[in-house]
Kinemage of the C-alpha trace (Angstrom):
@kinemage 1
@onewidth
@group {chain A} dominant
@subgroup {mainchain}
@vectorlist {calphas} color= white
{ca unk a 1} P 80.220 6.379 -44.358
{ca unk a 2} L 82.201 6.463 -47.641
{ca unk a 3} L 80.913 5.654 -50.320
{ca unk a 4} L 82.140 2.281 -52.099
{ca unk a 5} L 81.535 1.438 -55.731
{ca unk a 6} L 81.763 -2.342 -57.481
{ca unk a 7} L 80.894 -3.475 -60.817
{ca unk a 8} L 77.931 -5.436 -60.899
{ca unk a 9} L 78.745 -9.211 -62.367
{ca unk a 10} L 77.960 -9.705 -65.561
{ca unk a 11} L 78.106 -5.625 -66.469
{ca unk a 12} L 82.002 -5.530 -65.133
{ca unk a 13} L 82.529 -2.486 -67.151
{ca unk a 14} L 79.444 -1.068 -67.884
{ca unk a 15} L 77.520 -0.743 -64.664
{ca unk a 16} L 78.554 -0.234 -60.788
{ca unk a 17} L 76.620 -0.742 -57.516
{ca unk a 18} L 77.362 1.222 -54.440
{ca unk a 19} L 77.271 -0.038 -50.715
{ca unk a 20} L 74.764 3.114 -50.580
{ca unk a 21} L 72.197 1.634 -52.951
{ca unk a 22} L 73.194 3.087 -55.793
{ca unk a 23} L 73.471 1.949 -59.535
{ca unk a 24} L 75.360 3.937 -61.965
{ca unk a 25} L 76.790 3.665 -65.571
{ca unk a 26} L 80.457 3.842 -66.569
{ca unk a 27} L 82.466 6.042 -69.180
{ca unk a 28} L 81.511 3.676 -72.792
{ca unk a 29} L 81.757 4.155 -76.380
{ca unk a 30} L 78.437 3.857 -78.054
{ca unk a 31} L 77.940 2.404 -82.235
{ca unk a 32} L 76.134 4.265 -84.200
{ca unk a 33} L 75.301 4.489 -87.856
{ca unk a 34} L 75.404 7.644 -89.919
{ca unk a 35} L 72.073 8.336 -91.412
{ca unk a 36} L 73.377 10.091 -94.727
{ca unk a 37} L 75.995 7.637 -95.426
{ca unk a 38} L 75.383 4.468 -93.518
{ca unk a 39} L 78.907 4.546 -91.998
{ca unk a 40} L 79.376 3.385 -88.280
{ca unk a 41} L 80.552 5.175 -85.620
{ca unk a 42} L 81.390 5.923 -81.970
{ca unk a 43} L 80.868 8.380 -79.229
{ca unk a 44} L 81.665 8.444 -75.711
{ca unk a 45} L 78.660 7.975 -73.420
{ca unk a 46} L 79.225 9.643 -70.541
{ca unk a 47} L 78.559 7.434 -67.202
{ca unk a 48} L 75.609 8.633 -64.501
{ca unk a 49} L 73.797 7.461 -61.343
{ca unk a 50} L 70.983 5.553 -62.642
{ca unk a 51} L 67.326 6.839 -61.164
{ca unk a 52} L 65.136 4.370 -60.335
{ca unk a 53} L 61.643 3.280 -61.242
{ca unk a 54} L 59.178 1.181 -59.512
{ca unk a 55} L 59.376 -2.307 -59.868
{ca unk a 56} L 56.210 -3.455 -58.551
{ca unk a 57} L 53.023 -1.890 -56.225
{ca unk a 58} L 55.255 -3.487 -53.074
{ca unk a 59} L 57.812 -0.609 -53.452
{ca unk a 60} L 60.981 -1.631 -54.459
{ca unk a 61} L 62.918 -0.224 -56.939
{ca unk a 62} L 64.368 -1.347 -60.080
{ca unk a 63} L 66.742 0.355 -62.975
{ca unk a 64} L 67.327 -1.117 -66.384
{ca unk a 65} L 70.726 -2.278 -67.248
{ca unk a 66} L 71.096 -2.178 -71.400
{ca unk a 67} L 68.659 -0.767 -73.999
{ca unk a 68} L 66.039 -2.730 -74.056
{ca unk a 69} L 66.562 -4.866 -71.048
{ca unk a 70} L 63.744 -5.583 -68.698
{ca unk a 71} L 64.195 -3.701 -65.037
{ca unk a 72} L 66.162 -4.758 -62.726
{ca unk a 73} L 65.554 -4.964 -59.140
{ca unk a 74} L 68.196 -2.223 -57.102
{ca unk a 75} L 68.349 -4.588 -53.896
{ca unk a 76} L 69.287 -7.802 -55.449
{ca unk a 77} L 71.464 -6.067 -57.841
{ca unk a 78} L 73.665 -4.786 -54.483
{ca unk a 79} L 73.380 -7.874 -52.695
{ca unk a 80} L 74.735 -9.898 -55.882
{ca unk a 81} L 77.546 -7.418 -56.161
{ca unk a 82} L 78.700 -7.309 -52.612
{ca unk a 83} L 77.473 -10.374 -51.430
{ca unk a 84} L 77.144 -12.853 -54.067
{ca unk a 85} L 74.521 -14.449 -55.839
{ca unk a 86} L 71.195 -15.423 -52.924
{ca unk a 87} L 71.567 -19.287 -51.404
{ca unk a 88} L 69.277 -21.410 -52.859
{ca unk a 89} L 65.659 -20.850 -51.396
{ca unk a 90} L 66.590 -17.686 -50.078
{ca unk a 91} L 66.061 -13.785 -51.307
{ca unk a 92} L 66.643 -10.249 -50.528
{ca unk a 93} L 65.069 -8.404 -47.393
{ca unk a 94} L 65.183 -5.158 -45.916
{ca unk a 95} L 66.049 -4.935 -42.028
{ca unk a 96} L 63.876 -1.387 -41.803
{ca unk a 97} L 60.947 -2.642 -43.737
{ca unk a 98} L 61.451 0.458 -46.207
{ca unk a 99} L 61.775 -1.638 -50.110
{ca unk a 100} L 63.463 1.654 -51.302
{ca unk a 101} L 66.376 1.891 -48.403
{ca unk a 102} L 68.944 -0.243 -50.636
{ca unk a 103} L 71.924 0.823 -48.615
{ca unk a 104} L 74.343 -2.490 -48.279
{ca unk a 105} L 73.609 -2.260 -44.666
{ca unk a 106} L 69.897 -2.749 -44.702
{ca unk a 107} L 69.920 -5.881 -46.422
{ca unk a 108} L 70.503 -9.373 -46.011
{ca unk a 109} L 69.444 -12.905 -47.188
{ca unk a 110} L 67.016 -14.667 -45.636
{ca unk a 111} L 64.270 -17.094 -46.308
{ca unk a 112} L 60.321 -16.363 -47.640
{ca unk a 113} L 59.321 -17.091 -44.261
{ca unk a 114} L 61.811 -14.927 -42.005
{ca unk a 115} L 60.986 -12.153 -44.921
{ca unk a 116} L 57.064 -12.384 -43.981
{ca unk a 117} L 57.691 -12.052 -40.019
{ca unk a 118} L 59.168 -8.994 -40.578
{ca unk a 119} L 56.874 -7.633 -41.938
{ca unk a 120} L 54.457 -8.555 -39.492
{ca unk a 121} L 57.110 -7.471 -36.713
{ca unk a 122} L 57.279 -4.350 -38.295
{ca unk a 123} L 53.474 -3.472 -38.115
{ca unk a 124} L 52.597 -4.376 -41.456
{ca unk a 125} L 50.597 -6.544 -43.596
{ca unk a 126} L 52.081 -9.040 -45.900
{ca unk a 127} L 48.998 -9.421 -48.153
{ca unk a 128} L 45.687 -8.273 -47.311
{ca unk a 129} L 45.099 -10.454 -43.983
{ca unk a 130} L 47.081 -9.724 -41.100
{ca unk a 131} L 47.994 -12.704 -38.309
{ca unk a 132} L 45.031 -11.446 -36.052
{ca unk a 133} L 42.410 -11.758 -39.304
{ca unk a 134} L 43.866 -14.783 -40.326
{ca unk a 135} L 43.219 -15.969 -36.422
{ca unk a 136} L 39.818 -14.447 -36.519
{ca unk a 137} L 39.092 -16.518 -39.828
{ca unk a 138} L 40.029 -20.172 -37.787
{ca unk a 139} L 37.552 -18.859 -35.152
{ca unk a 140} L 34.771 -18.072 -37.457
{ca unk a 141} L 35.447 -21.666 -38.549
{ca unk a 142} L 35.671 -22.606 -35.129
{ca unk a 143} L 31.779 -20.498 -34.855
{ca unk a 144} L 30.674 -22.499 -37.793
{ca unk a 145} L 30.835 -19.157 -40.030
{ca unk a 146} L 31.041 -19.906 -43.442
{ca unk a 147} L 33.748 -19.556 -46.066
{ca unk a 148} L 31.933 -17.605 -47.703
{ca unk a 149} L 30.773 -15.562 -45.664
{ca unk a 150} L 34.038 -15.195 -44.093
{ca unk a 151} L 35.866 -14.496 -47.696
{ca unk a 152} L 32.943 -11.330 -47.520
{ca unk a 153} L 33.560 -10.554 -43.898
{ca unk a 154} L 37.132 -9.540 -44.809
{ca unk a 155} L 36.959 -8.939 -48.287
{ca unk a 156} L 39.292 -11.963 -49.884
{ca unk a 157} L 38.173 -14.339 -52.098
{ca unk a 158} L 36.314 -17.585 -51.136
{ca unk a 159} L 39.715 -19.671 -52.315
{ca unk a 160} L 42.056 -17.285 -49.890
{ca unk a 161} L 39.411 -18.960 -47.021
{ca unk a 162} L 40.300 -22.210 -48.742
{ca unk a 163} L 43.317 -22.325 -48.361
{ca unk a 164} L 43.487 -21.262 -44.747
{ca unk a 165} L 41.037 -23.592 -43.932
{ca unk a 166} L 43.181 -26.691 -45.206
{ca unk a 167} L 46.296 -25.058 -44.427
{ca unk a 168} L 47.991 -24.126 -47.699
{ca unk a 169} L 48.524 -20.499 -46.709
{ca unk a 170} L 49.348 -19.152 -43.194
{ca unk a 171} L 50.475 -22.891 -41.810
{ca unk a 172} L 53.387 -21.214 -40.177
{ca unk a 173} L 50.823 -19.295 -37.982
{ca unk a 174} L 49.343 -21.285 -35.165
């Protein structure tokens, strides 16, 4: 697959995203200031594939765009540049489950909800309770187990019981 390369809006210019997952900086002159004689300058930056960092203990990745810019994530970064900016109520997920695959192909928009399911489809947990231990947790309910002893049982808190008890987390699940 070739490779396909777009400036990012709002860096037109200065930064590119590929259909690969790639970020990368563009050809730019850069001011400086002379420290012996306090007269301003410019060089030519050269432009290079930007290497990402991690953006959070979930595994995606994010670059920074600008000196002293926060990071920003790689995947909504392509999806803004080749797809637009998300729907309202809906974000970024990965159709192979893998947050550092950014290739164009692997993502898509989606809701919170659809983005949960797959992870469960995909054998994975979306917090620490799976759909079977959140099942397990309406039983021990059902049992007359209680919420705290369940939070110990599978090592939540007392709240995260809570709130599956009254139905604030895990609703979709019945």
């Amino acid at each position: 697959m070739e490779e396909i390369w777009k400036d990012i809006p709002g860096y037109e210019g200065r930064y590119q995203a590929s259909n690969m997952g790639r970020i990368r900086s563009l050809d730019r002159l850069v001011r400086g200031v002379c420290h012996h004689t306090g007269k301003e300058f410019y060089r030519k930056a050269k432009g290079k594939i930007l290497r990402p960092g991690r953006y959070c203990k979930c595994g995606h990745v994010s670059v920074v765009l600008g000196h002293g810019a926060a990071g920003s994530p790689v995947h909504r970064l392509i999806m803004k540049t080749f797809a637009g900016e998300a729907p309202e109520g809906m974000e970024v997920l990965h159709k192979n489950g893998d947050p550092t695959d950014n290739r164009l192909e692997n993502l898509r928009y989606g809701t919170r909800t659809e983005n949960i399911l797959d992870v469960y489809r995909q054998g994975k947990k979306w917090r620490k309770l799976s759909p079977d231990d959140v099942q397990a947790i309406r039983f021990g309910f059902y049992c007359g187990i209680s919420g705290a002893e369940l939070a110990g049982m599978f090592n939540v808190s007392p709240s995260i019981i809570c709130s599956i008890r009254k139905g604030r987390i895990f609703a979709w699940l019945k």
